[in-house]
C-alpha positions in Angstrom: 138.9 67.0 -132.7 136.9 63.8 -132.1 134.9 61.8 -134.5 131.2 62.4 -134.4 128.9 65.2 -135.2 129.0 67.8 -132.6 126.0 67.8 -130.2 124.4 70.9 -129.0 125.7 72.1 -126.1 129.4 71.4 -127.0 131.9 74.0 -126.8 134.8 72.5 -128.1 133.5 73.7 -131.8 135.3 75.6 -134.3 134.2 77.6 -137.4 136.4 75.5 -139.8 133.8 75.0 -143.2 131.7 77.9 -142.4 130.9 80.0 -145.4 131.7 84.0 -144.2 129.1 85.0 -145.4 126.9 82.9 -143.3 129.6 83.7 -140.8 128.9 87.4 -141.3 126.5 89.2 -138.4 123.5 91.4 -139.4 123.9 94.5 -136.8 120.8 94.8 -134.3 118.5 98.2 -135.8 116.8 100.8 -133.5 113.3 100.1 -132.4 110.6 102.2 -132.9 109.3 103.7 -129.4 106.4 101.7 -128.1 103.7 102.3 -125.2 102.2 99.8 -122.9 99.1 100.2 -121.8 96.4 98.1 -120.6 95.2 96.6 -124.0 98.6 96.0 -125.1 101.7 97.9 -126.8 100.5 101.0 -128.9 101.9 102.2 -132.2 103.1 105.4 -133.1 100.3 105.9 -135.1 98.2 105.2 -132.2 100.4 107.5 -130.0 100.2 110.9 -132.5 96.4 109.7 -132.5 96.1 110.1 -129.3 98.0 113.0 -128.9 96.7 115.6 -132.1 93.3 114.3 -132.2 92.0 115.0 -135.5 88.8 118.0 -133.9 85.8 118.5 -136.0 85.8 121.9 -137.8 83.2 123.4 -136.1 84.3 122.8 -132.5 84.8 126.0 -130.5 82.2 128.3 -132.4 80.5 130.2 -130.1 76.1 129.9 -130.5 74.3 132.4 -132.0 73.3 134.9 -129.0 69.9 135.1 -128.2 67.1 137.7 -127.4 67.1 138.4 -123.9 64.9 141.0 -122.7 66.3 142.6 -119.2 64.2 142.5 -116.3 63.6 146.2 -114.3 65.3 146.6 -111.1 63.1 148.3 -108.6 65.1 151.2 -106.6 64.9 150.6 -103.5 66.1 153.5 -100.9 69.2 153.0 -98.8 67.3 153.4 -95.5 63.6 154.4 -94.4 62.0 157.7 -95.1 62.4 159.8 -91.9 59.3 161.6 -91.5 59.7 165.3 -91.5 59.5 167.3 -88.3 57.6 170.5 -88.6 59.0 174.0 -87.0 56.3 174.2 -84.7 56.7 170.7 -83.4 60.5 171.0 -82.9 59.4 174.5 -80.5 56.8 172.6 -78.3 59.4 169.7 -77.6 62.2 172.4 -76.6 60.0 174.1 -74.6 58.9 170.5 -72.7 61.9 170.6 -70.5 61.9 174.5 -69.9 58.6 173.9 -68.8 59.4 171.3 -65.9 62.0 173.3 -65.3 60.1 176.4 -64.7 57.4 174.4 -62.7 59.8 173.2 -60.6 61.3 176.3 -59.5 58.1 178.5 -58.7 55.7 176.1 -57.4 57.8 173.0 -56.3 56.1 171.1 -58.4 58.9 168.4 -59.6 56.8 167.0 -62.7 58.4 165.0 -66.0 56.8 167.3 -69.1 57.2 165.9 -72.4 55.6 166.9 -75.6 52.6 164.4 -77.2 51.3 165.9 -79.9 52.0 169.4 -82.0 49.4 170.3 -85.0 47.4 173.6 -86.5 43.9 173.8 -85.7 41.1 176.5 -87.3 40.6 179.1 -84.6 36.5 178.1 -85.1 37.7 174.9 -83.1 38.4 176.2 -79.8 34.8 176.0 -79.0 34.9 172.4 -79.6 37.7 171.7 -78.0 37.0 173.1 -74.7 33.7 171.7 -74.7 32.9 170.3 -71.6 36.3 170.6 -69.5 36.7 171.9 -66.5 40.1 173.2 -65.2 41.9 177.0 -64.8 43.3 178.7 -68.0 46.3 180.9 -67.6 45.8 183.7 -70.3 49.2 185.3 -71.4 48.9 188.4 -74.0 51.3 191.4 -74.9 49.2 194.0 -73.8 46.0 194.1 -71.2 43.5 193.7 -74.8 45.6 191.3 -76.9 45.4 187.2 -75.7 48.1 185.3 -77.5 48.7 182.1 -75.8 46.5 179.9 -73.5 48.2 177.6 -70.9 45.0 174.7 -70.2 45.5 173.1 -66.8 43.1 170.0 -65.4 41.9 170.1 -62.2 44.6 167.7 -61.4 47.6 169.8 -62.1 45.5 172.7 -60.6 45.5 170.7 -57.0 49.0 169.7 -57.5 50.3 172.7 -58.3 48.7 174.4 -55.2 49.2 171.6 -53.0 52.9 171.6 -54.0 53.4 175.8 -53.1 51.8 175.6 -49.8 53.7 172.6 -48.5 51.4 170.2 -48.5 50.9 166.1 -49.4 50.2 166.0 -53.3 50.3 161.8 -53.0 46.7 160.9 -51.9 44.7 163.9 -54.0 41.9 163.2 -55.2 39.6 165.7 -57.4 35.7 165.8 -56.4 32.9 166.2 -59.2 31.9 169.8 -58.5 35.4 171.0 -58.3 36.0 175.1 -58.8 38.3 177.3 -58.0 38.4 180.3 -55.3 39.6 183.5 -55.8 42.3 183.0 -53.7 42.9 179.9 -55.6 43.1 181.9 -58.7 45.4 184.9 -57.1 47.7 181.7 -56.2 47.7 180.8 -59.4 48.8 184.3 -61.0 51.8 184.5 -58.5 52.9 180.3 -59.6 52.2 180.7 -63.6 53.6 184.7 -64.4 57.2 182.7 -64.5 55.9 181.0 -67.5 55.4 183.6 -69.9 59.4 184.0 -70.5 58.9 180.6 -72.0 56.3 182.4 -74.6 57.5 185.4 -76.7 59.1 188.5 -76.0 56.9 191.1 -74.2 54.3 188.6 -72.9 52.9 188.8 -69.4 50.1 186.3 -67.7 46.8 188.6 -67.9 44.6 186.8 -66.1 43.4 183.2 -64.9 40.1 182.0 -66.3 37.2 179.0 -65.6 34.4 179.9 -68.3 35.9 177.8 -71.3 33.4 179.2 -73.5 34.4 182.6 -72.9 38.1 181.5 -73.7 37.4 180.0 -76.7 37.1 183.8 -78.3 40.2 185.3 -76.3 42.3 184.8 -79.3 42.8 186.2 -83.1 41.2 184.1 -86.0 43.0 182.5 -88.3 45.1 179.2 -87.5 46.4 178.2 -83.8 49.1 176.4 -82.6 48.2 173.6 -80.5 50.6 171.4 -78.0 49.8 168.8 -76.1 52.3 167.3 -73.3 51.9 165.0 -70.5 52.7 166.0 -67.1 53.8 162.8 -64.7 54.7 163.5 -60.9 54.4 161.0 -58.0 52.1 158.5 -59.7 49.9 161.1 -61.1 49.4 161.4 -64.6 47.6 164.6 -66.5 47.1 166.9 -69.7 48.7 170.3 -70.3 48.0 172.0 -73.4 49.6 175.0 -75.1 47.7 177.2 -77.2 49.2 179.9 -79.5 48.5 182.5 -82.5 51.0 182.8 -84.6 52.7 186.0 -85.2 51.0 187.2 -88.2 47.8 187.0 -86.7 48.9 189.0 -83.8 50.1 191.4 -85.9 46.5 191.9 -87.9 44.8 192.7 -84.4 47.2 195.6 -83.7 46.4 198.8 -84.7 47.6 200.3 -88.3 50.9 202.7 -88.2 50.2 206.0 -88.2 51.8 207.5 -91.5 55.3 208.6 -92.4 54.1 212.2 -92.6 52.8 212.7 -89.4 54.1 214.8 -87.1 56.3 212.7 -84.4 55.1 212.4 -80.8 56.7 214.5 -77.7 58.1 212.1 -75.6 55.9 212.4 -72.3 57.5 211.7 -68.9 55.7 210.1 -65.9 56.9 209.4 -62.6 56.7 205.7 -61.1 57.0 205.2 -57.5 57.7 201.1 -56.3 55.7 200.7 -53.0 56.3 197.5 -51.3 54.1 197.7 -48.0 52.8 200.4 -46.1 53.0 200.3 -42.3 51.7 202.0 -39.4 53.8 202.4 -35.8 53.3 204.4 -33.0 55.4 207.4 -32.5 57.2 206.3 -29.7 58.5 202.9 -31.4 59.9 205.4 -34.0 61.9 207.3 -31.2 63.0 204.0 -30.1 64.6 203.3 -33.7 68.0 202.8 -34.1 70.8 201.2 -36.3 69.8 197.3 -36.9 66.7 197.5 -35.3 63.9 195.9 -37.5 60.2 196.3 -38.8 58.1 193.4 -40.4 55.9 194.7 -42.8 53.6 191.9 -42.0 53.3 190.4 -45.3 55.0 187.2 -47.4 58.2 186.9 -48.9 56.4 187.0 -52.5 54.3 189.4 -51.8 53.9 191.5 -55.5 55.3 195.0 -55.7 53.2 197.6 -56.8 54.1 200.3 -59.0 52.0 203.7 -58.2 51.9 206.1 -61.2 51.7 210.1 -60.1 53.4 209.7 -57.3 53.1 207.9 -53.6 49.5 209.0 -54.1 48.8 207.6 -57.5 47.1 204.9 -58.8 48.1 201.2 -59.0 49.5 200.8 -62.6 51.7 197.7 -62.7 52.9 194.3 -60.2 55.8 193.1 -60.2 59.4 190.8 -58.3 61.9 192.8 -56.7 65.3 192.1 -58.5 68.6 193.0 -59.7 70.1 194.4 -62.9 73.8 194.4 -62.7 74.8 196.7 -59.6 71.2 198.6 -59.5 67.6 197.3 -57.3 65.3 196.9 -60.4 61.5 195.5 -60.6 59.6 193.4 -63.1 56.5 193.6 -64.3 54.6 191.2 -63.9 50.5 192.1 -64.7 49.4 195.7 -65.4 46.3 197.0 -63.2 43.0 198.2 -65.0 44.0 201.7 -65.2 43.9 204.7 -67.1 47.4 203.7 -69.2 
C-alpha cells in the first residue's frame, strides 16, 4: 500500500479499519406506487381520491314530480268522409250508358250520355220546371191512363235524333226561334224512343209524344218525383236530357183497389188476335202468274209497325208492335196500344 491518504477515485482501496457495522448494507425497501401527471407525482391518497370520490348524500335523488295537466288530442279520421251515394243516384248513372247505348242502336244517334245531377222534387214543381221550354216529351206509362216516366228532349236532340234516322248531316244544325214539331215528326219520334222504355220498369210502353209542357206537368201521380239530369254530347253539340219518374208507391195509389177475397173469381175470357202486316191489292192475273220464289213488295218500310186486329181480320186496331223471335216461334211486341174499346 503506498503512503498517503487515498484520493477519491482510487481503486486500489481496501476495507482494513472499517467498523462492520458501518460496513453492514441497509437493503433497498419497496416504493410506494406513484403517478405522474402534469402537476407532478401524485400520492396514493391523491390517487384513491380521485378514484372513490367522496359523493354528496343527496346525489341521484330523483325531483319531486310535478303537476302536469295532459293536453286533448283531437281525433282526426284516417281519410275523408266519402259522401254518400243515394239509390236513386246510383240508378240514373247505370242507366247513362244503357241510354247511349239504346240511342245508338235505334236512331244512329252515337251520343256520350252521362249522368249530372239525380235529386227528389215535390210533384207541385213540374210546373215550374217546364216553364218556358220548348222541346218533345216522350210519355212512358204502364197502361194507356197511368204516366210514370217523362223522357224531356230539347229541340237540339229532337233535330239530331231525326237528322241522324233519316240519314242526314247532324254537323251544321242549327235550331230556329219558332221551332215545332210535325206530326210526322212526332210519329218518327214514337218509332226512335218505344226502345227506351225497357230501360224504365217492367210493363212500360212509350204512350205518346207531347209539346204542351203545361199539360205534362199534371201527367204524373203526386207525391215526390225522381228527377235525372244527363248531358248528351255528339259531334260538337252539347244538350240536356232529363228523366222524370214516380216512384213505385205512388204508382201503386193511382191503381185501382183489389177487389175482395170473397168475391167470386173471374171466367177467363178468350179473344182472338190476328197480326196484320200490310194489306195489298194485285190483279187477278199477276196471281195466276205466281209461282215458287216469285215476290210481292208490300210497298211499305222495313220498320213499318205491325198491327194487331182484335175480332178477327175484320176487327179493330188494338195494339202496334216489332216482328221478332222467341226461341224457335215468329212472335210480336207490343209496342203502343190503340184508343180502343180494351
Amino acid at each position: 500500500m503506498r503512503d498517503g491518504r487515498n484520493k477519491p477515485g482510487d481503486h486500489d482501496w481496501t476495507l482494513d479499519g472499517v467498523d462492520e457495522a458501518d460496513a453492514q448494507v441497509t437493503p433497498e425497501t419497496e416504493e410506494e406506487p406513484r403517478l405522474m401527471t402534469s402537476r407532478g407525482v401524485l400520492t396514493p391518497a391523491e390517487i384513491e381520491a380521485l378514484l372513490r370520490p367522496d359523493l354528496p348524500d343527496d346525489i341521484g335523488v330523483p325531483p319531486e314530480p310535478r303537476d302536469v295537466t295532459p293536453k286533448l288530442t283531437p281525433d282526426l279520421p284516417l281519410s275523408d268522409p266519402q259522401p254518400s251515394v243515394s239509390a236513386d243516384h246510383a240508378l240514373a248513372a247505370a242507366r247513362a250508358p244503357k241510354l247511349s247505348r239504346a240511342l245508338a242502336c235505334n236512331t244512329g244517334l252515337k251520343a256520350t250520355v252521362s249522368l249530372s245531377e239525380a235529386q227528389e222534387i215535390p210533384a207541385q214543381m213540374m210546373s215550374d220546371l217546364l216553364s218556358g221550354k220548348t222541346g218533345a216529351i216522350a210519355c212512358f206509362g204502364t197502361g194507356s191512363l197511368e204516366t210514370t216516366a217523362l223522357v224531356c228532349l230539347t229541340p237540339e236532340i229532337v233535330d239530331a235524333l231525326i237528322a241522324a234516322a233519316c240519314g242526314a248531316q247532324i254537323e251544321a244544325l242549327q235550331v230556329s226561334g219558332d221551332w215545332k214539331l210535325s206530326a210526322m215528326d212526332c210519329a218518327l219520334l214514337e218509332q226512335l224512343l218505344a226502345p227506351i222504355a225497357d230501360l224504365l220498369a217492367d210493363q212500360v210502353v212509350l204512350q205518346s209524344i207531347e209539346t204542351d209542357m203545361s199539360y205534362v206537368s199534371s201527367l204524373l201521380p203526386g207525391g215526390k218525383l225522381t228527377v235525372s239530369e244527363f248531358t248528351m254530347s255528339w259531334q260538337g253539340h252539347t244538350s240536356d236530357l232529363a228523366l222524370v219518374e214516380a216512384p213505385a208507391s205512388a204508382i201503386e195509389q193511382t191503381q185501382s183497389p183489389a177487389s175482395p177475397v170473397d168475391a167470386a173469381p173471374t171466367p177467363p175470357v178468350t179473344a182472338l188476335l190476328t197480326a196484320r202486316i200490310a194489306s195489298l191489292s194485285v190483279p187477278l192475273s199477276r196471281l195466276t202468274d205466281l209461282k215458287a220464289g216469285s215476290t210481292l213488295l208490300l210497298g211499305l218500310p222495313s220498320d213499318q209497325p205491325v198491327e194487331v186486329l182484335s175480332g178477327g181480320r175484320d176487327g179493330p186496331v188494338a195494339f202496334e208492335g216489332r216482328v221478332g223471335r222467341r226461341g224457335n216461334q215468329l212472335a210480336v211486341k207490343i209496342n203502343r196500344k190503340r184508343k180502343t174499346g180494351l
